[in-house]
N, C-alpha and C positions, 0 to 999 in steps of 0.2 A: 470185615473181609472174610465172612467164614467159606464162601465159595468158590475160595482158591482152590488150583486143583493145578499138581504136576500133571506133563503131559510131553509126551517123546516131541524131538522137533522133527518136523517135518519140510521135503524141500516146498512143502505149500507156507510153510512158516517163514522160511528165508524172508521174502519181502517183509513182515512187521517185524522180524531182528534186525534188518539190515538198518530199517528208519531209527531204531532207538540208539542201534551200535554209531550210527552217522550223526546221532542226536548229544552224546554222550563222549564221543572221544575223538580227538584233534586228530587223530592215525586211525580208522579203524577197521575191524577185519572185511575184507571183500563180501559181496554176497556168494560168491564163486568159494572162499574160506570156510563158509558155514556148510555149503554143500559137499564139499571134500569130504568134512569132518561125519557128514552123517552116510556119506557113501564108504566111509573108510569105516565105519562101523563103532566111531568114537560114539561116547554115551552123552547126548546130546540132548537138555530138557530143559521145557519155556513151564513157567510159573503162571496159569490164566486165573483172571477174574472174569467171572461168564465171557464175555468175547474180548477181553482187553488185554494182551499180553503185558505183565509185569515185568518180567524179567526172563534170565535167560542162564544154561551152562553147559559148558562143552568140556570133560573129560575124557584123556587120553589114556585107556592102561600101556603098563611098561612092564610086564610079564610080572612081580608081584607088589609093584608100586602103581599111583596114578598120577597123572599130571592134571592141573587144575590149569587149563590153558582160557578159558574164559568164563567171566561170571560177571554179569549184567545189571544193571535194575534200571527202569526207565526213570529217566531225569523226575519229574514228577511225583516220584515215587519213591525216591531215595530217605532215609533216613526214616524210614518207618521198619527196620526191622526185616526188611526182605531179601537183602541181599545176609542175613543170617542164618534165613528159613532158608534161600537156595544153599549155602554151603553148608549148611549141618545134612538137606536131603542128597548133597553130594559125598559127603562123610560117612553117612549112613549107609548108601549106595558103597561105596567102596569096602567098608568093613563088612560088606553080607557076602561082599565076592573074594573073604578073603586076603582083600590087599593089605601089607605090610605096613601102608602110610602115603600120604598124597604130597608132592610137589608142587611149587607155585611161585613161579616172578612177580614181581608187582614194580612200579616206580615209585622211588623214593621219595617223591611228589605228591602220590596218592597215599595223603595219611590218611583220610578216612577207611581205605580201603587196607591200611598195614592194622588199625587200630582191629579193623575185625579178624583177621587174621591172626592178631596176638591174643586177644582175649577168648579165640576157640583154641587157643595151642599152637599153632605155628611158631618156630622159632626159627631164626637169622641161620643160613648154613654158609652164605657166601654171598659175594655179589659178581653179576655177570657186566664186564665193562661196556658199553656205549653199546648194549642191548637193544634199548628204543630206539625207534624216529624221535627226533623233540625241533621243535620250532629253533631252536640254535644248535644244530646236532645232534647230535644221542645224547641218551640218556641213560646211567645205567640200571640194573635192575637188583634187585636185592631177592634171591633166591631164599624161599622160605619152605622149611619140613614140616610135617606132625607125624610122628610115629603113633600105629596103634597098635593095643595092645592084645591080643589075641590068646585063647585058654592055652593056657599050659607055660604062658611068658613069665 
């Protein structure tokens, strides 16, 4: 897969996010959610192979924090390693602007998705009660940090 290449999303993007997000999660964001987020100026970036979107992530800054409010990978595609490539290029992404450390929910259901989270540093800060939609009510969330570290800390 050498000719992977980040790439801002764009609202021409929305439709092939919208099939993966609809392909991949029982709740998932609107295609009108994605378009917010890149009209609002969140930092928003699909992962191509020549014309086949891999994946996908939408970060929110919070004056000198970020929030990791979506990260992707299509069905297909999972467990090869790419939803690790998008969140180190969104780690990277945050520490060049600066940011103090990233924020991120996840469901305590999604262990594949806590597994990567722990093993790049995130740690447990709390959990948000009946957070999710879930097929028999909420769900809740287990809010997770990484502090970075910055010259002079």
């Amino acid at each position: 897969m050498a000719k992977m290449q980040f790439r801002a999303m764009s609202e021409t993007d929305v439709g092939a996010v919208s099939l993966i997000e609809q392909q991949i999660y029982e709740f998932p964001w609107s295609p009108q959610n994605f378009i917010d987020s890149i009209r609002a100026g969140y930092e928003a970036h699909c992962l191509w192979h020549d014309y086949s979107l891999l994946g996908y992530l939408v970060v929110m800054r919070v004056v000198d924090e970020c929030h990791l409010l979506n990260l992707s990978v299509r069905a297909d595609m999972q467990g090869k390693g790419l939803g690790k490539r998008l969140l180190q290029w969104a780690i990277d992404w945050a520490q060049s602007c600066h940011m103090k450390g990233m924020l991120l929910e996840v469901r305590p259901s999604n262990t594949g998705a806590q597994r990567l989270y722990e093993t790049t540093g995130f740690k447990l800060m709390g959990v948000r009660k009946h957070y999710y939609p879930a097929a028999q009510g909420r769900e809740d969330a287990l809010v997770l940090f990484k502090p970075f570290h910055t010259q002079g800390e």
